[in-house]
C-alpha positions as MATLAB code, in Angstrom:
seq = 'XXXXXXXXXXXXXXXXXXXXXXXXXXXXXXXXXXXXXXXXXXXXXXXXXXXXXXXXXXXXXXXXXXXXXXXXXXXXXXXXXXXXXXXXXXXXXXXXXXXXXXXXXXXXXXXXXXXXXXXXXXXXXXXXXXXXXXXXXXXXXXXXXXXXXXXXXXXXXXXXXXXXXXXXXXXXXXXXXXXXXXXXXXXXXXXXXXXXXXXXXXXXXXXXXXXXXXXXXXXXXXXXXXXXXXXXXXXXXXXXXXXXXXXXXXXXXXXXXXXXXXXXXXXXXXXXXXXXXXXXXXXXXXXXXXXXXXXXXXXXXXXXXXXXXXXXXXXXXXXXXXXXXXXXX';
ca = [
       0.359  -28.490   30.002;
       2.624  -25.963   31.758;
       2.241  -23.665   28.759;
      -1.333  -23.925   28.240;
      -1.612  -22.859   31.950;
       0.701  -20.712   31.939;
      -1.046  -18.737   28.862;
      -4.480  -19.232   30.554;
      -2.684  -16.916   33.733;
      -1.666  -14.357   31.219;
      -4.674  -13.946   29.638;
      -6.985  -14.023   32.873;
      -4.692  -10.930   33.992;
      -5.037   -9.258   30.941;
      -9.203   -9.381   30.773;
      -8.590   -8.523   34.961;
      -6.742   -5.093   33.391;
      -9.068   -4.428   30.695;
     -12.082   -5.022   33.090;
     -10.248   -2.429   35.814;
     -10.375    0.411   32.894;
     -13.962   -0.217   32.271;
     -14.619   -0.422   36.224;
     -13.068    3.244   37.042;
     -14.502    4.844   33.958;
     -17.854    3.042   34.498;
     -17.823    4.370   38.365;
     -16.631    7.893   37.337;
     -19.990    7.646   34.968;
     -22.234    7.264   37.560;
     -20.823    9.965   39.863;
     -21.643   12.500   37.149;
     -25.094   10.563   36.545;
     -24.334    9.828   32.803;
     -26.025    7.622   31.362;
     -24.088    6.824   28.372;
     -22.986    4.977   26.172;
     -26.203    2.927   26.162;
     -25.163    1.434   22.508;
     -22.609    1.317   20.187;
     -20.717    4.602   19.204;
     -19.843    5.375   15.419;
     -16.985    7.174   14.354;
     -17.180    8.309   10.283;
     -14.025    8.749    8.440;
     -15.223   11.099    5.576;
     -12.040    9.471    3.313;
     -11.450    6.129    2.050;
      -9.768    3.486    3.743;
      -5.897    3.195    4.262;
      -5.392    6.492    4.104;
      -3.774    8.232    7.693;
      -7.282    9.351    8.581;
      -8.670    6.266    8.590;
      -5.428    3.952   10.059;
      -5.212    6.311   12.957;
      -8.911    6.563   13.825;
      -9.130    2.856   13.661;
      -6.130    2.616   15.713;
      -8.112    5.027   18.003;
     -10.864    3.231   18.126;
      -9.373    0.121   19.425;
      -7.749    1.738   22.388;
     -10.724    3.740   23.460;
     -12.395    0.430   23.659;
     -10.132    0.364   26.974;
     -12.188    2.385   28.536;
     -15.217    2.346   27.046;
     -17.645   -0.683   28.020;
     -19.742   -0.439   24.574;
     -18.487   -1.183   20.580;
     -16.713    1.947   18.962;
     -17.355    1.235   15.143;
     -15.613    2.789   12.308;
     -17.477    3.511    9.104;
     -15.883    5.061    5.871;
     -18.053    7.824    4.067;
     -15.800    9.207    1.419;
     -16.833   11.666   -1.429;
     -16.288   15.349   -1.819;
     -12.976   15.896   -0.354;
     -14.583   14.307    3.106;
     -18.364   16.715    2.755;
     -20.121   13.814    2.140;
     -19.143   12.200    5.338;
     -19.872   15.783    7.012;
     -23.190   15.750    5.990;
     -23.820   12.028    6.940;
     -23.044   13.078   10.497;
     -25.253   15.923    9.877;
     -28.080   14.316    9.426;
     -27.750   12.076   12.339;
     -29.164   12.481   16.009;
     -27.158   14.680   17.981;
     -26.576   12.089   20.737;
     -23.105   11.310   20.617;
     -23.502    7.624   18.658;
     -22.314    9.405   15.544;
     -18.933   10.844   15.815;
     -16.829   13.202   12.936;
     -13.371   12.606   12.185;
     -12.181   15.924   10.620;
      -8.953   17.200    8.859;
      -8.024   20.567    7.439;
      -9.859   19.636    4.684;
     -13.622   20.271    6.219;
     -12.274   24.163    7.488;
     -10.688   24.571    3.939;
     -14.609   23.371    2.668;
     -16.128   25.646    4.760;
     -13.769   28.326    3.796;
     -14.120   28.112   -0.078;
     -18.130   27.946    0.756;
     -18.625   24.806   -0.449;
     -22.098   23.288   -0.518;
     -23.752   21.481    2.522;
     -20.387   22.018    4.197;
     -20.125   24.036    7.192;
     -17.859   23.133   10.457;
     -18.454   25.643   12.179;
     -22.082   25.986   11.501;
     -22.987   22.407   12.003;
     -20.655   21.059   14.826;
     -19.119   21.274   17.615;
     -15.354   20.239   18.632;
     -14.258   16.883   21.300;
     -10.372   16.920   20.257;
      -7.635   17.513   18.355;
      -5.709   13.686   18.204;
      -2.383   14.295   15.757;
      -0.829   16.283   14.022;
       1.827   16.283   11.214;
       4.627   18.534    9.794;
       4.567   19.068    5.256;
       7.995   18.632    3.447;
       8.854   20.063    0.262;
      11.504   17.876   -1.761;
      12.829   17.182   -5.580;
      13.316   13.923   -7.427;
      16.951   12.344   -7.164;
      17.096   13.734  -10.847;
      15.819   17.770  -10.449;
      18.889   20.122  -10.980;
      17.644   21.880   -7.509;
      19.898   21.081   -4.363;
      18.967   23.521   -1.966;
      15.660   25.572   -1.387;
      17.838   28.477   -1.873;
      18.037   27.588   -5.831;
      14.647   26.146   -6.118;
      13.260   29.520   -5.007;
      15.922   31.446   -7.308;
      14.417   29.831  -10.135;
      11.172   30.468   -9.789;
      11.272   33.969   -9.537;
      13.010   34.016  -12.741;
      10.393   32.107  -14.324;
       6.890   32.931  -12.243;
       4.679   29.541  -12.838;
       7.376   27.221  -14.502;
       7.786   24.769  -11.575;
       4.858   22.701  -10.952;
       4.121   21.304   -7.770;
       1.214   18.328   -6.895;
      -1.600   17.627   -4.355;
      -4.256   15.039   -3.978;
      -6.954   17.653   -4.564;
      -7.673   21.224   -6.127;
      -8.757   23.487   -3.249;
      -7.822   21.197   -0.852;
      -5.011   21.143    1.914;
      -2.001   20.356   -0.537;
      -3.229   23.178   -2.713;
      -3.199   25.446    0.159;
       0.200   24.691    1.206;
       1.680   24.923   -1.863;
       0.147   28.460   -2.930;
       0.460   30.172    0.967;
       4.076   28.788    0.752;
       4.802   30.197   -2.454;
       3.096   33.517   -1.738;
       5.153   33.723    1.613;
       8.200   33.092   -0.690;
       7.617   35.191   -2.840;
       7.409   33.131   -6.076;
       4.499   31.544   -8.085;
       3.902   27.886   -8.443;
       1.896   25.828  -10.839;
      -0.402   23.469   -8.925;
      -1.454   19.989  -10.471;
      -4.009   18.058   -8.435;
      -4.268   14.175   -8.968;
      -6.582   11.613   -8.047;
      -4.725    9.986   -4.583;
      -0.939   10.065   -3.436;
       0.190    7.362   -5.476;
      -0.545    8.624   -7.858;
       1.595   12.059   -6.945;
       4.732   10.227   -6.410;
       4.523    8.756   -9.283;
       4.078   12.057  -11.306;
       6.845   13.324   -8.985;
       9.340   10.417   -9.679;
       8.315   10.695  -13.333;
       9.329   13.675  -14.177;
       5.576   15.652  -14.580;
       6.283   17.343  -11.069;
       9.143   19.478  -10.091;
       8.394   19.523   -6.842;
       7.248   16.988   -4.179;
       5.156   17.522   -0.789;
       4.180   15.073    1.899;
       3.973   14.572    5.695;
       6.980   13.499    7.344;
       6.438    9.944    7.989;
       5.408    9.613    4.132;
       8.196   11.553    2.742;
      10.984    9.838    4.386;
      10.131    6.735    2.940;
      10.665    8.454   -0.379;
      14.211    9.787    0.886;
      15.146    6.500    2.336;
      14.856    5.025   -1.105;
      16.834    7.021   -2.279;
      14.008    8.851   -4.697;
      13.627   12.503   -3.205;
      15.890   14.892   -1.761;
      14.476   17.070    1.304;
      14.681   21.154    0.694;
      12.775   22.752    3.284;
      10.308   21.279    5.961;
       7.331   24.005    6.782;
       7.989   24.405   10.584;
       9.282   26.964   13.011;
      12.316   24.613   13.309;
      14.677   22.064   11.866;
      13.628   18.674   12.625;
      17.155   17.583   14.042;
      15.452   14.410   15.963;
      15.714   12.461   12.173;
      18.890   11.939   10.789;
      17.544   12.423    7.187;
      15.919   15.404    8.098;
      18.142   17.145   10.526;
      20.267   19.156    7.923;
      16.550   20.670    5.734;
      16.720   24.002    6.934;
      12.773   25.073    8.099;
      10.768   27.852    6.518;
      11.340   30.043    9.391;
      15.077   30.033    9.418;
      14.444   30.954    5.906;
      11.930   34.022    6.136;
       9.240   31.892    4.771;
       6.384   32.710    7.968;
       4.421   29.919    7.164;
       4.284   26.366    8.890;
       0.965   24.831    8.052;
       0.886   20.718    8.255;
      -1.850   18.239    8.116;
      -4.063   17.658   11.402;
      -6.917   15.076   12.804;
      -9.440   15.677   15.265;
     -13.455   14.793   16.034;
     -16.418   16.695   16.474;
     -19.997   15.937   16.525;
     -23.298   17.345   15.586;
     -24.041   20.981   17.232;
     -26.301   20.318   20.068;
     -24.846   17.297   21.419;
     -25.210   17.390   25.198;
     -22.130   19.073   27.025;
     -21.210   16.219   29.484;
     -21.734   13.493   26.629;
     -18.886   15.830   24.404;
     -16.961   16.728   27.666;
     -16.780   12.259   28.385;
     -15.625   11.853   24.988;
     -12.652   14.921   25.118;
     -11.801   13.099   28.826;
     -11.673    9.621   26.713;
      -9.779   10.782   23.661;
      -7.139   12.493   26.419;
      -6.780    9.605   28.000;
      -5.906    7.620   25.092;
      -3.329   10.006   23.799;
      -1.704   10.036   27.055;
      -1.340    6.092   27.375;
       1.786    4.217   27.018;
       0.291    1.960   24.210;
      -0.338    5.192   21.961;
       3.158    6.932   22.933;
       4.767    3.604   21.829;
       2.957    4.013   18.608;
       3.272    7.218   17.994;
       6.971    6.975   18.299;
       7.275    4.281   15.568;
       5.690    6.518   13.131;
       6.918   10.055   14.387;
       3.323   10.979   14.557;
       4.567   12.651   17.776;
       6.719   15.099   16.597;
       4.667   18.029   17.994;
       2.301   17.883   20.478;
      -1.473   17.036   18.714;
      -3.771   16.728   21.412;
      -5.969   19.894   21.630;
      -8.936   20.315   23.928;
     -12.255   21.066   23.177;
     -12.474   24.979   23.951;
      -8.594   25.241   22.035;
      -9.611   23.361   18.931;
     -12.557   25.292   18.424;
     -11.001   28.395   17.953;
      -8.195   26.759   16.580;
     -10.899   25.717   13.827;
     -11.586   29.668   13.362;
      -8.074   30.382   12.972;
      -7.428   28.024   10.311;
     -10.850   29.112    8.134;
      -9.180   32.481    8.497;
      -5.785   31.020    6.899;
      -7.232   29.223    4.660;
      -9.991   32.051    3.265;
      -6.538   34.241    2.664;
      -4.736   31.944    0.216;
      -7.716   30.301   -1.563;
     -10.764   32.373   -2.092;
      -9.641   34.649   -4.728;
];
C-alpha cells in the first residue's frame, strides 16, 4: 500500500512539472497573441528510420512535447538522398504543422542542381540541433599506421586507395574528395547502399579506407576492427581516450573540417513569430538538462550544434558554396 502511494505522489509531481512547462509557454503565447499550435505539428525525416536523423529527431520530438501543449509527430519520407521528403514539405501549407528535418545532404542537392530540390529557394531556417565531427580510419589489417603513410601512398599511386560513402554526390562523397584535394592526393570513391553495408566492405577488404562520425566510428575501434588516422577538425579530440592521440587535419595542413549536421526548416512563407516560437522551443530543448545528459552519453556534444535562425541561414549559403567547389565539376 505504502508503495502504491508512494508511486501515486511521484507521479502526481511529475504531471504537476510537465503541466508547469506547458503553463509558462502557454502564458508567454498569449502575451505575443499567438495563436498556435491549434493541432498537431509534423516533423518529416526525409531518411529512413534508425538512422541518426531520425533517432535524434524523435528524441527531439519527445522533449519538445515539454513545452508544447499539442502532439509533435514524426513521419519518415525517404527517397532521393532525403529530396523526396523536401518536396513533401514543399507541397504542404506553409503554417508551421509541417516541419523539415535537414542534413548536409539537402545543401549538397541543391548544390549539384538536383531536381525539385532547392533549400534555399523553398525554405526557410528554425535551427541548427547537432552536429558531428568525420573520422578517417583503416581496417586492423591495412599496412597504413599513420595518416602520414596513408597520404605517402597515395601520391605515389593517384586513385589506388578507395574510400566508401553511403551515397554518390552525397555528404561522404564530399568529404572524401575536398579532403583528398586539400591533401593533395586522389581517392577512389565507392558509394554503397547504407552504412552497413560500408563497414562491411571496409572490414572486408574492398575499402582501404574507412569514414564515419565519431560516435559510429568508435564502436568500430573499440572492437578492435579500425584504427583512427586523422579526425577532420581544427583540433585533436583529447576528451576520448581512443581518440586523443589521431592527430586533426589542421595540425596536419589539411584546411578542411567538414562533419555531418541536423537542423529544421519549414516552407518559405511561414509566418515569422510561428518560425521565431519554434527556434525559442528547439533552444530550449537543447539547453535542458535531459538533452545535455543525452548528449553526453553519445558525444553528440562535442561541439556546440545549436545555431539560430539568422546564423543557420547563412550558414546554409556557406556550405552550398563548399559543397559547389568539390562536386560540380
Amino acid at each position: 500500500m505504502k508503495k502504491a502511494i508512494s508511486f501515486l505522489i511521484i507521479f502526481v509531481l511529475m504531471m504537476g512539472l510537465v503541466a508547469c512547462g506547458q503553463s509558462t509557454d502557454n502564458s508567454a503565447k498569449k502575451e505575443a497573441g499567438l495563436d498556435y499550435p491549434k493541432r498537431a505539428i509534423e516533423i518529416v525525416v526525409p531518411f529512413g528510420p534508425g538512422g541518426s536523423a531520425d533517432i535524434m529527431t524523435r528524441q527531439l520530438a519527445t522533449w519538445m512535447g515539454d513545452y508544447v501543449d499539442k502532439p509533435i509527430n514524426v513521419i519518415n519520407k525517404a527517397g532521393s538522398g532525403g529530396v523526396d521528403g523536401m518536396v513533401y514539405v514543399a507541397q504542404a501549407p506553409a503554417d508551421g504543422y509541417t516541419i523539415l528535418q535537414i542534413t548536409p545532404s539537402h545543401a549538397i542537392a541543391e548544390a549539384v542542381g538536383r531536381p525539385n530540390a532547392n533549400l534555399t529557394g523553398d525554405f526557410e531556417p528554425i535551427a541548427n540541433f547537432q552536429k558531428d565531427i568525420q573520422v578517417f580510419g583503416v581496417s586492423k589489417d591495412s599496412p597504413f599506421n599513420t595518416i602520414d603513410e596513408l597520404i605517402e601512398y597515395a601520391k605515389a599511386n593517384p586513385g589506388k586507395l578507395k574510400i566508401g560513402g553511403t551515397s554518390p554526390g552525397g555528404l561522404d562523397d564530399y568529404m572524401a574528395n575536398g579532403f583528398a584535394k586539400e591533401a593533395g592526393i586522389e581517392l577512389t570513391y565507392v558509394p554503397y547502399n547504407s552504412a552497413s553495408e560500408t563497414k562491411a566492405a571496409a572490414l572486408g577488404g574492398e575499402l582501404d579506407i574507412y569514414q564515419d562520425k565519431v560516435i559510429s566510428f568508435l564502436t568500430m575501434v573499440r572492437a578492435g576492427d579500425i584504427k583512427p588516422l586523422v579526425v577532420l577538425h581544427d583540433e585533436r579530440l583529447t576528451m576520448i581516450e581512443e581518440l586523443k592521440d589521431v592527430p586533426c587535419t589542421v595540425e596536419k595542413g589539411i584546411e578542411f573540417t567538414q562533419g555531418s549536421w541536423r537542423g529544421f526548416a519549414v516552407k518559405k512563407g511561414t509566418p515569422q513569430e510561428i518560425k521565431d516560437y519554434l527556434t525559442e522551443i528547439i533552444e530550449k530543448v537543447y539547453n535542458s538538462d535531459v538533452y545535455k545528459e543525452a548528449s553526453e552519453k553519445d558525444m553528440s556534444n562535442i561541439i556546440p550544434g545549436y545555431v539560430g535562425q539568422k546564423e543557420y541561414g547563412e550558414m546554409w549559403a556557406d556550405e552550398i558554396t563548399k559543397f559547389r567547389e568539390v562536386l560540380v565539376k
